[in-house]
C-alpha positions in Angstrom: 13.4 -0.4 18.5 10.8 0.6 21.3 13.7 3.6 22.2 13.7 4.7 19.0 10.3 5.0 18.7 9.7 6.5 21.9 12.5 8.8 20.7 11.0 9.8 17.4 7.6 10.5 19.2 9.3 12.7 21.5 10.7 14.6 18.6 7.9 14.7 16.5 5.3 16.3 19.0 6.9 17.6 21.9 10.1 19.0 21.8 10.4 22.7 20.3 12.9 23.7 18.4 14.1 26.0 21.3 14.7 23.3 24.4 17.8 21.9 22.7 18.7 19.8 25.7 15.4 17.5 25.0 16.3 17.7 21.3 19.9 16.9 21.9 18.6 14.0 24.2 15.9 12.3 22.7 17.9 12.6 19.2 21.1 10.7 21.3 18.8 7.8 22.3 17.9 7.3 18.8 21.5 7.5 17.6 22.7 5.4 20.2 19.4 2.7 19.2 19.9 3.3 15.8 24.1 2.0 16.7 23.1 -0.6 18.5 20.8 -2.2 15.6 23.3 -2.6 12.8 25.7 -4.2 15.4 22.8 -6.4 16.8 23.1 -8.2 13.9 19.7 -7.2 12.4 18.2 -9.1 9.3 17.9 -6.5 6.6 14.2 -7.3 6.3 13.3 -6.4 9.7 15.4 -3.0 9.7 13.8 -2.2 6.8 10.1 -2.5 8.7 11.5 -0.4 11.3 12.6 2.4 9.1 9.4 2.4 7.7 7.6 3.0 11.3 10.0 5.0 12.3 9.0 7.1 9.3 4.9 6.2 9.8 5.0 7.9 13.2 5.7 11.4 11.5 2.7 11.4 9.4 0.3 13.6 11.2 2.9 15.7 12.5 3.4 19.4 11.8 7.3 20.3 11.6 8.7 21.3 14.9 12.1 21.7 14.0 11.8 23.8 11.1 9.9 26.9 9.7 11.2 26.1 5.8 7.3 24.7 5.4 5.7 28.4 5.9 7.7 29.2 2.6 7.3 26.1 1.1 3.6 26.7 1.6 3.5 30.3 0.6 5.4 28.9 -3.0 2.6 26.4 -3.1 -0.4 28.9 -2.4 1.2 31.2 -5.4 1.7 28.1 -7.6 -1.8 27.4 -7.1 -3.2 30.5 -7.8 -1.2 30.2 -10.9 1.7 33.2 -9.8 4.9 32.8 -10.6 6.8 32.0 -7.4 10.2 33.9 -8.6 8.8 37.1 -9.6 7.6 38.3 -5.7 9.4 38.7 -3.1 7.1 37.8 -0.4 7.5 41.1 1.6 6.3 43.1 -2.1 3.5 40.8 -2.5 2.6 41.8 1.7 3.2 45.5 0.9 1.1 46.0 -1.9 -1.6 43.9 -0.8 -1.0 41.0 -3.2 -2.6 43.4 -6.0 0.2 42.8 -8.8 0.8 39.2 -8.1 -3.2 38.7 -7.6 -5.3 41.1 -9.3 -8.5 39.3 -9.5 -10.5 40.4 -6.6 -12.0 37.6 -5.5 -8.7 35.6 -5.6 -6.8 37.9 -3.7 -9.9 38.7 -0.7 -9.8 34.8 -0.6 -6.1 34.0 -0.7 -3.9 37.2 1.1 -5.5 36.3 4.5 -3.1 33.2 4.5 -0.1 34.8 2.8 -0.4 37.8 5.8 -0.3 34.7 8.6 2.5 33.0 6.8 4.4 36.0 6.0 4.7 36.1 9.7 5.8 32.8 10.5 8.4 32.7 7.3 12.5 32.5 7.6 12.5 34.1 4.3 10.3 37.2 4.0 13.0 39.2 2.2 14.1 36.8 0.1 12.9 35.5 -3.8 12.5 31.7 -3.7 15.3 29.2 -4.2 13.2 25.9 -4.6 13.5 24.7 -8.0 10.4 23.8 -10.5 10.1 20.1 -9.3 9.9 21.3 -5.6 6.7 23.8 -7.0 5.0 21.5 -8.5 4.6 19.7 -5.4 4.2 22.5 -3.5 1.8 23.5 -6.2 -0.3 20.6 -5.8 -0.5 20.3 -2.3 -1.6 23.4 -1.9 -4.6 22.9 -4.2 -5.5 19.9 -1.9 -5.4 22.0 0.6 -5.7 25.2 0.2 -6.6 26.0 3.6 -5.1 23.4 6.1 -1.2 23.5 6.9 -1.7 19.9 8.3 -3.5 18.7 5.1 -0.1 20.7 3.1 2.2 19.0 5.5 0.8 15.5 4.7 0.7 15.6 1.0 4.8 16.7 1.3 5.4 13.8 3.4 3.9 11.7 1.3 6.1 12.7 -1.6 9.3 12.6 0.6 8.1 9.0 1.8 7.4 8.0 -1.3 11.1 9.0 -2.5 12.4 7.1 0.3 10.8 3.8 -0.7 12.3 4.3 -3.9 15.7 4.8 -2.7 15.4 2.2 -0.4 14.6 -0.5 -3.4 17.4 0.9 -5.1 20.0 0.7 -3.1 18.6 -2.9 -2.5 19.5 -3.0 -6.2 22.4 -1.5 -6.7 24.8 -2.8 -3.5 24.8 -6.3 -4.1 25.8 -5.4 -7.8 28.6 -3.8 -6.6 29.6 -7.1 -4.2 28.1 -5.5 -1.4 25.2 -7.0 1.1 22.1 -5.6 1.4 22.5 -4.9 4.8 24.7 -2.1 4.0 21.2 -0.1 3.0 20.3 0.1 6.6 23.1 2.9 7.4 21.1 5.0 5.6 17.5 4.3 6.2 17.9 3.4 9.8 20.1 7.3 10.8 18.0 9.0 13.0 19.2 12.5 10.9 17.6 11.0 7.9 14.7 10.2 9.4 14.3 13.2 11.1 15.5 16.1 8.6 13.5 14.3 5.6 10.1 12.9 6.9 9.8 14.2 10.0 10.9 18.0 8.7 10.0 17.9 5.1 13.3 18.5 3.6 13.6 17.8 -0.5 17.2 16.1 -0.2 15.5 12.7 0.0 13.7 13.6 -2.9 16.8 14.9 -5.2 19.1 11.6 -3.6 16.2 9.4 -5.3 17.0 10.7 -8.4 20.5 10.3 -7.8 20.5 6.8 -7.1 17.6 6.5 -10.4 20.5 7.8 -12.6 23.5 5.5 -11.4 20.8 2.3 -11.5 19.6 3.4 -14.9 23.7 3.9 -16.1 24.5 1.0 -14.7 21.6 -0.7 -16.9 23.0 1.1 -19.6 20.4 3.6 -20.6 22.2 6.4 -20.3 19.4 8.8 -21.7 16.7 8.4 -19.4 19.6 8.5 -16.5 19.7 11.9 -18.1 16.4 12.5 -17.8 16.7 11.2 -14.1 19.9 13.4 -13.6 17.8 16.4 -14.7 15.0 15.7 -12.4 17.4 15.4 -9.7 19.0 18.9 -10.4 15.3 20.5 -10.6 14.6 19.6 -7.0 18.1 20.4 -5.8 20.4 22.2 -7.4 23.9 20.2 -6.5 23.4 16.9 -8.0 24.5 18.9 -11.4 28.2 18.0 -9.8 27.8 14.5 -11.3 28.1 15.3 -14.7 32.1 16.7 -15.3 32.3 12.7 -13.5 30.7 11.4 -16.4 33.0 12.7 -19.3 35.7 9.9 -18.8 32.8 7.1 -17.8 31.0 7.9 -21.2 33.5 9.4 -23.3 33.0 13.0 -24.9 31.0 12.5 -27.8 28.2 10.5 -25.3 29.2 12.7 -22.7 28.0 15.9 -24.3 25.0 13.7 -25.6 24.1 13.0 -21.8 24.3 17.0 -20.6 22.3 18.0 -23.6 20.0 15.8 -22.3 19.9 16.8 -18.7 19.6 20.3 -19.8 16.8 19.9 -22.0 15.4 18.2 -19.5 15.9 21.0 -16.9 14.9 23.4 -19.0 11.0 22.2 -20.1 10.3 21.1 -15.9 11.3 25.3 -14.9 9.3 26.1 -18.3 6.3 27.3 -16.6 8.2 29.7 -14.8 10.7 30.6 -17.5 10.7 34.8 -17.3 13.6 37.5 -17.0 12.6 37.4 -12.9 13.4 33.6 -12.7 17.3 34.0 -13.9 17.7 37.7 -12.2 16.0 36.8 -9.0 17.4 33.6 -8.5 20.8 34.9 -9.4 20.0 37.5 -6.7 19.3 35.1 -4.2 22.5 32.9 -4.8 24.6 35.9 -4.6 23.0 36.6 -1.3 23.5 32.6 -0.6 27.0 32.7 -0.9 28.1 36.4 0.2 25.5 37.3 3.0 24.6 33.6 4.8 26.7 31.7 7.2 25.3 28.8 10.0 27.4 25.7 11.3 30.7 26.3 8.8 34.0 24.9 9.4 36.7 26.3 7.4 34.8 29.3 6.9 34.7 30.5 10.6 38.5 30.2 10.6 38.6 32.7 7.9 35.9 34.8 9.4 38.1 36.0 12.3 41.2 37.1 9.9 38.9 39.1 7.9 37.6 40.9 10.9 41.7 41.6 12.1 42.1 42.9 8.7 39.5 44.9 8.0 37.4 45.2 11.2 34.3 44.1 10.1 32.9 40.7 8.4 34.3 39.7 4.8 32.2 37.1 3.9 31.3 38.7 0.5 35.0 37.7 -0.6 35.6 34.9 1.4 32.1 33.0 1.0 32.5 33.2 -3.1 35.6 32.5 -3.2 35.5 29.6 -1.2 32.8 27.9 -3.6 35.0 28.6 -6.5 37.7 27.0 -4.7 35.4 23.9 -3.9 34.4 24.0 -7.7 38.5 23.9 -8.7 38.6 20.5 -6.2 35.9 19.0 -7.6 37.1 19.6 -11.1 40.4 18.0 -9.8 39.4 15.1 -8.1 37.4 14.3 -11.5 40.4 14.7 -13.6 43.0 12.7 -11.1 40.4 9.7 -10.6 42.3 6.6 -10.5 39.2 3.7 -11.0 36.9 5.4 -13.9 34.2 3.2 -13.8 30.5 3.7 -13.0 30.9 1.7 -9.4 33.2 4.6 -8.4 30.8 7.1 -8.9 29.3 7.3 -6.1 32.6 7.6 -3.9 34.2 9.9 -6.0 31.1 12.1 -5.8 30.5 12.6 -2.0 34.2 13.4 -2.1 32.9 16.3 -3.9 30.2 17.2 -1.8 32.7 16.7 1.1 34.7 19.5 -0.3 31.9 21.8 -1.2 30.5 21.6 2.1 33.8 21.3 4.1 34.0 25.4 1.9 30.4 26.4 2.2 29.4 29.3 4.5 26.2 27.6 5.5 25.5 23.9 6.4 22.3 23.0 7.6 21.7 19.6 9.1 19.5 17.8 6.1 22.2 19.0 3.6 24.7 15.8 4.6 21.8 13.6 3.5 22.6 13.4 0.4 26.7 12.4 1.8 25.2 9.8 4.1 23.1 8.4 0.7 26.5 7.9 -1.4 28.4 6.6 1.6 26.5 3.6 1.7 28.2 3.3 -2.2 31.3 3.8 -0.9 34.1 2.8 1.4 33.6 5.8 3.6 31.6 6.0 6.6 32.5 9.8 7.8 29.1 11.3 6.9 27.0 8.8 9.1 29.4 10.3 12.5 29.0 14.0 10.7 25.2 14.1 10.3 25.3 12.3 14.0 27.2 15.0 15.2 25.4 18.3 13.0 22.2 18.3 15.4 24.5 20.2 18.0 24.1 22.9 15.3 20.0 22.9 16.7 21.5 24.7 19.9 21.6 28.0 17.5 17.8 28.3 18.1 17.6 28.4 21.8 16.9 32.2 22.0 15.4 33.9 18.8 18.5 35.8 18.4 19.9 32.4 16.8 23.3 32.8 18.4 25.3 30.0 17.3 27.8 28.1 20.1 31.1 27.6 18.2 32.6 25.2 21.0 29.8 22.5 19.6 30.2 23.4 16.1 34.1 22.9 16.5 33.6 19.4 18.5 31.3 18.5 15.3 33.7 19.3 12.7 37.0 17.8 14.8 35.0 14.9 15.1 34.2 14.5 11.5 37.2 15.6 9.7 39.4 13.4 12.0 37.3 10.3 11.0 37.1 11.7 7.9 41.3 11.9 7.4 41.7 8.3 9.1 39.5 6.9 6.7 41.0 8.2 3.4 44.4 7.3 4.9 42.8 3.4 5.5 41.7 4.2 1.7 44.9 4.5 0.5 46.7 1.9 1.8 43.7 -0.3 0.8 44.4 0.7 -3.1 48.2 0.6 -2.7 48.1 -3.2 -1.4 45.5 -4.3 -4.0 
């Protein structure tokens, strides 16, 4: 536990982004630490005290392995000053002087000084915003906490994210031995160092979205399927791809319920984005996805094997065709491996689910590291253990940022993805002949 610790500190306040040999280090002791404790033999009690100070030591640290918080404190400011965050872009709102998004006087003299210094430290200058309405909110309200003080802003999100993490960790409490499994099991989760890390430590809303998750399978599993509607729609307001749960629950609740349950959800959706309901919220969002999907591309796997044939074919880079039509492909195998489920029932959920998220992001142009939280969540529910060795493995992704042109190294993007889809093909082969000899 003293490793890890030491290893967290490291990570939280002295290692850039750029030196990805310290990162690459530091993060190895703590997955080699974090190994070592579920073998030790650990009481579930005590491993759940250490991810909690594991998490503690974070608190008063500012993100050093990710910029995302400029822009999720630019959406906050904007929130707070009651502009809608999808109508700017934030390079228009720059250009003209904040005067259309801002045209009080006093408001603007007193807010543009600190869009101007985060419009220079953003990822996403050129882009609208692609955080959903239960992500503004809290950006919202942070920011009028702190509407000055980036380490006051900081705090407040990881005090939501924490929060969410306590949540999920009572609820996997609840929900594993249900499902004949110990306790214990929990600790895969809470104890990874990527978890710990990606959520907490960089103030990433997956943790947030996967409480939800787990909030709608424990309320469906207490049979009250409409606030696990409500729950579902929560979920899908902080991030968008927990929606890939409901074409599972057609054959779990039958289509009259079914239907019942999405109406819900999307109710439910639609009065959290009401605030920012406007024709810029659908068009510019739809702008951005399109640009998600046909212009973005970071630590792929099947992707980058297309990449190269488009560029024989064609001489230059076809991921406008090849990045949508790879997430309609993922969207055809999810819709299949709903319909050819074997065990319809709402312990399978879970399993059936991160097989989904396995596909979409086995397809998807871009896979940051914190996006496999959410796998590594519903593996715990599962028999599959692939996404603990995968988000182990996706920090070798970090050695992108070691010069500002972000040139990525695709010898350690292929050992990650070898890695991870071999385990990943033993263990649905174990999987089978599990089911065949029951």
């Amino acid at each position: 536990m003293v490793l890890s610790g030491g290893a967290y500190l490291g990570l939280a306040y002295a290692t850039p982004r750029a030196h990805f040999g310290q990162l690459a280090g530091l993060f190895a002791v703590a997955l080699l630490s974090y190994i070592w404790l579920l073998r030790s033999g650990l009481r579930w009690q005590w491993g759940l005290g250490a991810a909690l100070v594991f998490r503690l030591l974070w608190l008063p640290a500012l993100p050093a392995l990710s910029d995302d918080v400029y822009r999720f404190r630019w959406d906050g400011l904007l929130v707070a000053h009651g502009v809608n965050p999808f109508r700017f872009r934030p390079d228009e709102i720059i250009a003209d002087g904040a005067r259309m998004a801002l045209p009080n006087v006093t408001e603007r003299n007193a807010v543009l000084p600190q869009l101007q210094q985060l419009y220079r430290q953003m990822n996403s200058p050129h882009y609208y915003s692609v955080y959903p309405s239960t992500c503004q909110f809290i950006f919202g309200a942070a920011a009028r906490l702190f509407p000055s003080s980036e380490a006051g802003f900081a705090l407040c999100l990881r005090l939501v994210i924490l929060a969410a993490e306590v949540g999920t960790a009572w609820l996997l409490l609840a929900l594993l031995p249900a499902r004949g499994w110990p306790a214990g099991r929990a600790l895969r989760y809470l104890l990874h160092p990527l978890v710990i890390v990606e959520l907490v430590g960089n103030l990433h809303f997956e943790g947030v979205a996967f409480f939800f998750l787990l909030l709608m399978l424990w309320l469906l599993a207490r049979r009250r399927w409409q606030l696990s509607a409500g729950a579902l729609g929560l979920g899908v307001a902080t991030k968008l791809l927990p929606l890939l749960a409901l074409p599972l629950l057609v054959r779990r609740l039958g289509w009259r319920r079914s239907i019942a349950y999405t109406g819900i959800t999307l109710a439910g959706l639609l009065l959290l984005f009401l605030p920012f309901l406007s024709v810029d919220l659908f068009v510019n969002i739809g702008r951005s996805l399109r640009l998600y999907f046909r212009s973005f591309e970071f630590n792929a796997s099947i992707y980058y094997l297309l990449r190269p044939i488009g560029y024989w074919l064609t001489t230059y880079n076809q991921i406008a065709i090849i990045g949508p039509s790879l997430a309609v492909l993922s969207g055809a195998i999810g819709l299949g491996l709903a319909w050819r489920e074997r065990r319809i029932t709402l312990a399978s959920l879970p399993q059936t689910l991160l097989l989904m998220l396995t596909a979409y992001y086995a397809l998807a142009t871009t896979v940051h590291p914190w996006y496999l939280t959410q796998l590594m969540g519903l593996s715990v529910l599962s028999r599959y253990r692939f996404p603990l060795v995968w988000g182990g493995l996706a920090v070798l992704s970090y050695a992108a940022y070691r010069s500002s042109a972000y040139t990525e190294n695709l010898w350690l993007v292929a050992l990650e993805y070898l890695v991870a889809f071999a385990v990943l093909l033993w263990e649905v082969r174990q999987s089978r002949r599990s089911e065949a000899a029951e």
